[in-house]
N, C-alpha and C positions, 0 to 999 in steps of 0.2 A: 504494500500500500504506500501512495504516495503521504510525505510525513507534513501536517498542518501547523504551517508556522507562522500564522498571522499574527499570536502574541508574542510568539519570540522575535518577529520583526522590529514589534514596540520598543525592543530594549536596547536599539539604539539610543546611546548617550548622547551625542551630538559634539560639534567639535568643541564647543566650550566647558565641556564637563570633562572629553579627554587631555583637554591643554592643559586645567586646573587641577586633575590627578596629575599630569608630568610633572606639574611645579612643584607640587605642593607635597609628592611621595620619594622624590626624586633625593635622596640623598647625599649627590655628589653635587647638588647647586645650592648657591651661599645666598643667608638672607639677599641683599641688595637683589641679589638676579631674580629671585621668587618673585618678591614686592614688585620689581617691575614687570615682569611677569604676567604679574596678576592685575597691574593696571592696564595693561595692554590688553587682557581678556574683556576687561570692561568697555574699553576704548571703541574695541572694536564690536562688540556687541552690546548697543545702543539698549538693547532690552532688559539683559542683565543689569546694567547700570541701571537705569532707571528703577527697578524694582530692588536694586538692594538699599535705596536711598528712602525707602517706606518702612523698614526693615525696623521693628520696632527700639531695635537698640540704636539705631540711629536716627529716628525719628525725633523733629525738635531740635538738631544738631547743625541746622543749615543755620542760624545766625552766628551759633561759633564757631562751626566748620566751613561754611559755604565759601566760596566767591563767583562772586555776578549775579544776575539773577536769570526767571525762568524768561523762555520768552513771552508769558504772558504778565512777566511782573509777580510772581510770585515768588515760594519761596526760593531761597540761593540753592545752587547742588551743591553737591559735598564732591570737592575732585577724589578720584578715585586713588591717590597716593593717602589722600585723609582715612579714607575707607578701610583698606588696607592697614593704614598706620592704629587707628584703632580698635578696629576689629580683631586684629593680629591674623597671623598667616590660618592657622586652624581654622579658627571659627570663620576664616573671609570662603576658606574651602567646603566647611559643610554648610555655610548660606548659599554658596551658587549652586551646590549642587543641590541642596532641598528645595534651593527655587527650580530647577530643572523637572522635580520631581513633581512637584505643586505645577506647571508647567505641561507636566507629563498628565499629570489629572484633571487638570484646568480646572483649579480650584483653588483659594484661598490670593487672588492675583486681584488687586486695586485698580480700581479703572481711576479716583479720581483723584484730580491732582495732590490734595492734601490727605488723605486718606494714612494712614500707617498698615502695617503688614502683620500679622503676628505668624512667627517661625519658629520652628521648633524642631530642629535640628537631629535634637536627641531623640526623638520619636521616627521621624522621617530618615533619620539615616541610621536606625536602631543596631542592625545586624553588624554595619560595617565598622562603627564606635565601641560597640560590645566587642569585636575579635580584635579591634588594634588595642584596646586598654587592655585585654585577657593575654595576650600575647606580653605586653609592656611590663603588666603586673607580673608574669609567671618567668619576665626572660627569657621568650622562646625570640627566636631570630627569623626575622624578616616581616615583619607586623603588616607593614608597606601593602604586601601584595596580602595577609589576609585581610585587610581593611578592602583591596580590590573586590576581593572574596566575598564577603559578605554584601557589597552592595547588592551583587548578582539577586540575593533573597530580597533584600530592602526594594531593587527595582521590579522585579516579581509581587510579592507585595502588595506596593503599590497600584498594580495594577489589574490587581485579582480581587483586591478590599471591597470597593463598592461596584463590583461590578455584578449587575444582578444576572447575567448567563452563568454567572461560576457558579457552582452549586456549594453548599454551603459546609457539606462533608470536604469538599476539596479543602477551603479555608483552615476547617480542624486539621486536616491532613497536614496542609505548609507545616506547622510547628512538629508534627510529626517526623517530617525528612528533613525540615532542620536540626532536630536534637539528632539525627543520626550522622549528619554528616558531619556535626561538633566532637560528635563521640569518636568517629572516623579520623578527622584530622587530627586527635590530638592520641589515636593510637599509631597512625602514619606518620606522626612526628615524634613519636618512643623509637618504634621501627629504624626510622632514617638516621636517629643519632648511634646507633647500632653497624650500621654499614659506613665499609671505609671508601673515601671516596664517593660519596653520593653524585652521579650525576644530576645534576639539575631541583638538588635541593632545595634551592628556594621556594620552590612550587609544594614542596609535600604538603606540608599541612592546607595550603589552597588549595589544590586536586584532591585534596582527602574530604574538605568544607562540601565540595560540588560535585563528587561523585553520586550523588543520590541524586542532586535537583531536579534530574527527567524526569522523575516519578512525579511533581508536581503537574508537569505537563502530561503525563499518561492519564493522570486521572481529571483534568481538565479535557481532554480529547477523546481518550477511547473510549467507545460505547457510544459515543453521541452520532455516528457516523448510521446508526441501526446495523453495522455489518462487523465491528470489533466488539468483542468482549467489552462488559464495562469495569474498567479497572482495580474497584474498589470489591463485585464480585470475585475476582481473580485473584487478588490477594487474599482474602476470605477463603477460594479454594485450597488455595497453597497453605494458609496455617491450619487446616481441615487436617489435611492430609501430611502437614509438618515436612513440606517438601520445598522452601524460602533459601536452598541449597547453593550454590554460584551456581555450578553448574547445570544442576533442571530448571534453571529461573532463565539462566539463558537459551535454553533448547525452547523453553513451553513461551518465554515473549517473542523469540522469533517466528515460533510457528504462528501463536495466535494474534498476534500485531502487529510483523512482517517489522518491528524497529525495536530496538531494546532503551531502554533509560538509560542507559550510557553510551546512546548515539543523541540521544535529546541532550542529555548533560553537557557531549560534547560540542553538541551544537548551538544551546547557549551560550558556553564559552567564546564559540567564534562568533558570534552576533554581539557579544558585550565587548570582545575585544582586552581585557584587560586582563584574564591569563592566559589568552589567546596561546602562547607557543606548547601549554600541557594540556591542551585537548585529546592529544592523539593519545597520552598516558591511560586522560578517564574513558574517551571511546572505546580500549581496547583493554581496560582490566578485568572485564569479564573472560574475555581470553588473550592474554599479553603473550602468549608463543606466537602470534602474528607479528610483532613488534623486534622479534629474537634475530631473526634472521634476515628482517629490513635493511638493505645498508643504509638509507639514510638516515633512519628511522631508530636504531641498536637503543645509541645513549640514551633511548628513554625506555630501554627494555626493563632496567632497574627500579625505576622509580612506577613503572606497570606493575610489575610483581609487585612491588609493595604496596601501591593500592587493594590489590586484589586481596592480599594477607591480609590486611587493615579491616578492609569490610569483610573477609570472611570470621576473623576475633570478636568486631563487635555484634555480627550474627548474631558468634553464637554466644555471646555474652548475654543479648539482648533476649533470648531464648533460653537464659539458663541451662544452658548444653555445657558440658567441659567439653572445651576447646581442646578438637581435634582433627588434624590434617592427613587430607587422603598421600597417598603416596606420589604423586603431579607434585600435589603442592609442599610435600615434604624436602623435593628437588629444589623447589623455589628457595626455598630454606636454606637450604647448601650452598647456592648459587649469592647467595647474600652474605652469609657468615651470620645467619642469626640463628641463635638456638631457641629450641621451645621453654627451655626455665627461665627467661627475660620476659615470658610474657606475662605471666603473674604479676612482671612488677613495674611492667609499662600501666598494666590494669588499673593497678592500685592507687595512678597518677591521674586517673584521666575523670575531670571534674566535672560535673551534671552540669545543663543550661541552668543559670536561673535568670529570670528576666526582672531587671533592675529599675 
């Protein structure tokens, strides 16, 4: 079956929300160049500016930030090095992108000139401020890209909230394959500090966050077609018969949906673009011996297996099964240098969602 991606098209960011993640996650660039940077986002996108100037923490600020006035004699704007200068870099980052977001829902946007804005960052960009502080707080490395990570949910979201086509089990579901892929990422990031030489480490605990998210989109799409399964009965079958296994999960969604949740996963990845280069890792950890003998393709055979071990522990964590590996994947094992008495104590590390 052809695969329906008209809400994964939505999650185009646009180019002002991917400039303001380069600036603003980017590392290697020094205050001064961000700040300009960020003014230059504004600059050039007349609309951004304008709306972050209603911005409730700035509102009222144009007599002692402003210069000039509007052109019809109202209040001054605030130049955008002011905006910047007191906003500070963070908070100037999650304003434009929860206005992208507000933007994206066309909702909570001021038509009139005096009007103020109320934003709320921490709501709106929920998922992606919860992984960069959980990462800050815990000292896990590369915060950067799980903050990319979690937008991925927060733009989903968004955009499943009020929508009255979603059904409303889907909604209860989101939080569902989100605590799985929390619990994922942060046993794919036990794993990866275990392997020497990780290729392409930055990415695990991101590709461990987004390993599940298709499933949002399966159960948003299948069965509405009248000719696939409905998705929410198909998981029901499979805990029936306690068979949520990697590998009959993969045999029974390709035969019955002709696409599995980790060709959606992978394919929101490429439509958001911002862990764009470990798609291939989550497409193919349902079965990563595709990836083995790739040549272009190898250096991410590593960090495939490790997904694939990742969500096969928190399975069967999640099913209070003792975690146990068929013989394939006991090879995987080898092939990493991880032993099975670390996983106990990857376990023992890995901390429930709670929502703040």
């Amino acid at each position: 079956m052809s695969i329906p991606i008209g809400h994964l098209l939505k999650l185009s960011l646009g180019r002002t929300a991917y400039r303001t993640l380069e600036l603003t996650l980017n590392p290697l660039l020094a205050g001064p160049e961000v700040t300009n940077g960020l003014v230059d986002v504004m600059n050039t996108n007349q609309a951004y500016y304008h709306f972050m100037q209603k911005i409730e923490a700035l509102a009222g600020r144009g007599e002692q930030w402003g210069e000039g006035e509007n052109k019809d004699g109202g209040v001054p704007q605030i130049p955008p090095t002011n905006i910047v200068g007191l906003l500070g870099k963070s908070t100037t980052r999650n304003s434009l992108l929860a206005l992208r977001i507000n933007r994206l829902r066309n909702e909570g946007l001021t038509r009139k000139e005096k009007d103020s804005m109320a934003m709320s960052p921490r709501e709106q960009l929920h998922y992606a401020l919860y992984l960069e502080e959980f990462c800050q707080d815990n000292y896990l490395a590369f915060p950067e890209n799980a903050f990319k990570a979690g937008l991925h949910y927060d733009w989903i979201w968004s955009l499943i909230d009020k929508d009255k086509e979603i059904p409303k089990e889907t909604k209860a579901y989101f939080e569902e394959v989100w605590a799985e892929g929390f619990a994922i990422a942060q046993i794919a990031y036990g794993l990866g500090g275990l392997v020497k030489n990780l290729p392409h480490q930055e990415y695990v605990f991101a590709a461990g966050l987004l390993l599940p998210i298709g499933k949002i989109y399966m159960s948003m799409t299948m069965g509405k077609d009248g000719k696939t399964p409905n998705w929410k009965d198909y998981l029901a079958e499979m805990d029936k018969y306690g068979h949520r296994s990697t590998d009959y999960q993969l045999v029974t969604e390709k035969t019955k949906f002709g696409v599995t949740h980790a060709q959606y996963s992978a394919l929101c990845m490429a439509v958001m673009g911002l862990a764009h280069p470990a798609e291939r890792a989550v497409c193919f950890y349902m079965e990563p011996y595709f990836l083995k003998w790739a040549p272009k393709e190898k250096t991410w055979y590593p960090l495939t297996v490790l997904l694939h071990l990742a969500a096969h522990i928190r399975k069967s964590q999640n099913n209070k099964w003792a975690v146990a590996f068929s013989e394939v994947q006991g090879k995987m094992m080898k092939e990493l240098s991880v032993k099975e008495a670390n996983i106990p104590i990857i376990l023992k590390k890995v901390k429930p969602y709670s929502k703040k």
